[in-house]
N, C-alpha and C positions, 0 to 999 in steps of 0.2 A: 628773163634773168637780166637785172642789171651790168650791163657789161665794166662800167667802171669798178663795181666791186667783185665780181668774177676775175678783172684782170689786174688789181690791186693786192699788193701784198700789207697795207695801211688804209685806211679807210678814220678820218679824223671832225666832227662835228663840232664846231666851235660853239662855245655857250657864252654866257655874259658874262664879261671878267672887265678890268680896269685898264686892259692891255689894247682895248681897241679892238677886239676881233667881231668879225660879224655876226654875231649871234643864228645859229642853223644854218652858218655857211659848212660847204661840204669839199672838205681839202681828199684825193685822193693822193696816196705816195706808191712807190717805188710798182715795179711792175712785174707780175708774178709769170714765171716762164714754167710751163708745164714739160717742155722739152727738154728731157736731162739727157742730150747726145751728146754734150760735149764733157769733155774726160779731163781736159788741161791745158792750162792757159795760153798755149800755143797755137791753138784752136780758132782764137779769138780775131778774127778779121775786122773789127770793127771796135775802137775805142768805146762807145757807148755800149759793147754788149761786156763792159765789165760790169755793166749790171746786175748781170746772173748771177754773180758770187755775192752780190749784197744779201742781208738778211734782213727781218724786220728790228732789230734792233739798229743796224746800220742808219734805216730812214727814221725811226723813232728817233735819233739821238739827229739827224742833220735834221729833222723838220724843228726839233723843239731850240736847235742853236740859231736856224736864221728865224722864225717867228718871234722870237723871246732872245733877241740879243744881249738887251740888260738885263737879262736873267742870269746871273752867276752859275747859278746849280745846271745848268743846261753845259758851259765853259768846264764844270768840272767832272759829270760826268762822263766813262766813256764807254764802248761797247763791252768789256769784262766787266759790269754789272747786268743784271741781270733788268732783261728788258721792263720786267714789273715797275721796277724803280722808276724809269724814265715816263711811263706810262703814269705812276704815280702823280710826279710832278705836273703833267700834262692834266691831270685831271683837277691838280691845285685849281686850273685855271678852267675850272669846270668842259673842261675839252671831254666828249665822249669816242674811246679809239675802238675802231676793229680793229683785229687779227686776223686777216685770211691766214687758215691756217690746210684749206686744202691742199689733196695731194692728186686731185684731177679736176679737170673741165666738169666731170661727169659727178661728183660727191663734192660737192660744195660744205663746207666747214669753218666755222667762226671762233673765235673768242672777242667777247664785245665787255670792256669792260666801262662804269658806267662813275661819273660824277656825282658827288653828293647834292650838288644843287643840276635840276636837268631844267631849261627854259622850255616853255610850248613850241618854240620853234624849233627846236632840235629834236622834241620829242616828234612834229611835225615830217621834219627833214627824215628822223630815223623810220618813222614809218612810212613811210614815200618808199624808201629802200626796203624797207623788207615786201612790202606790196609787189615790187617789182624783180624781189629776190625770192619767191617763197619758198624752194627749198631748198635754200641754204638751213643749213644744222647751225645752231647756235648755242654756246651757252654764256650766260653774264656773268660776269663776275661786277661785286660792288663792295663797298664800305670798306675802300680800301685806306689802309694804314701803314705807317711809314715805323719799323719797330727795330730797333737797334740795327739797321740798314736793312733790314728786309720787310717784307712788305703780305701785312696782314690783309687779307682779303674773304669777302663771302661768294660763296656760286650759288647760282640760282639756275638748275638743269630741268628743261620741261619733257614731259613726256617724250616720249621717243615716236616719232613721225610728226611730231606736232609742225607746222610752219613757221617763217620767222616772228610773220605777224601775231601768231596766236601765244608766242615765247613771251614779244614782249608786253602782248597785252597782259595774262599773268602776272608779268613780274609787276607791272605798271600795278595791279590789282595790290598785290604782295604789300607794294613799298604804300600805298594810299591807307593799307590795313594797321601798318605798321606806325605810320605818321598818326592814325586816330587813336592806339591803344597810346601812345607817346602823350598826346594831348591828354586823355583822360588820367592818364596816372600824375601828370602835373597839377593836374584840379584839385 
């Protein structure tokens, strides 16, 4: 099991945009605490473990302010939207995000939503990780759209025990199938 993404509650693969980022670099964010002993905030002996109470919306919304400074839409979002959104934007810049969305060490659990343009490095980068995730459960979402503030989207769910690798080679199949039927009705 990849431990980075086991203990990550983001998980973000940078793709080719104009912003500079390194094409299949692999940003991990915030840190997913399986331990729910603590009850309230008085609890907390340690500044840094007010991390517990962040959500993935919280590091969705600070990774995309300090990555994307001059990015307005980053300055104006905040976390009372709905994490889609922010994700949305991220993918503008062909960013692909996980969602650990487990709720044990032991059931590993994804939502991996995915860019309209994906580079061979990231597709690279992403399967390095699921090679070394394999049962992690996942499911894709893509073809997302930005629709009078909410956000249209496709899922792509594979069999049930399939591994991560074998998810996303599917979908990889899916979207190659899709791009051919697209070419020929343009002809």
């Amino acid at each position: 099991m990849c431990k980075k993404i086991e203990n990550s509650l983001v998980m973000i693969i940078n793709g080719k945009n104009e912003k500079g980022d390194i094409d299949g670099n692999i940003d991990f964010v915030g840190k997913i605490f399986y331990d729910k002993n603590i009850h309230n905030i008085q609890e907390i002996d340690d500044i840094n473990d007010i991390d517990r109470f962040k959500t993935h919306i919280d590091y969705l919304l600070e990774y995309g302010q300090e990555k994307y400074p001059d990015v307005q839409i980053f300055n104006l979002l905040s976390t009372n939207h709905f994490y889609q959104v922010i994700i949305y934007f991220l993918s503008v810049f062909n960013n692909i995000v996980y969602l650990n969305i487990s709720v044990s060490k032991y059931q590993q659990k994804g939502l991996l939503f995915m860019p309209d343009e994906i580079s061979e490095k990231q597709k690279n980068s992403l399967f390095k990780i699921a090679q070394e995730s394999p049962n992690v459960s996942v499911q894709i979402l893509y073809d997302l759209n930005l629709n009078d503030g909410n956000i249209d989207l496709q899922e792509f769910d594979a069999m049930r025990g399939s591994s991560f690798e074998d998810v996303l080679s599917d979908y990889f199949i899916l979207m190659d199938r899709k791009k051919d039927i697209e070419k020929k009705s343009k002809n």
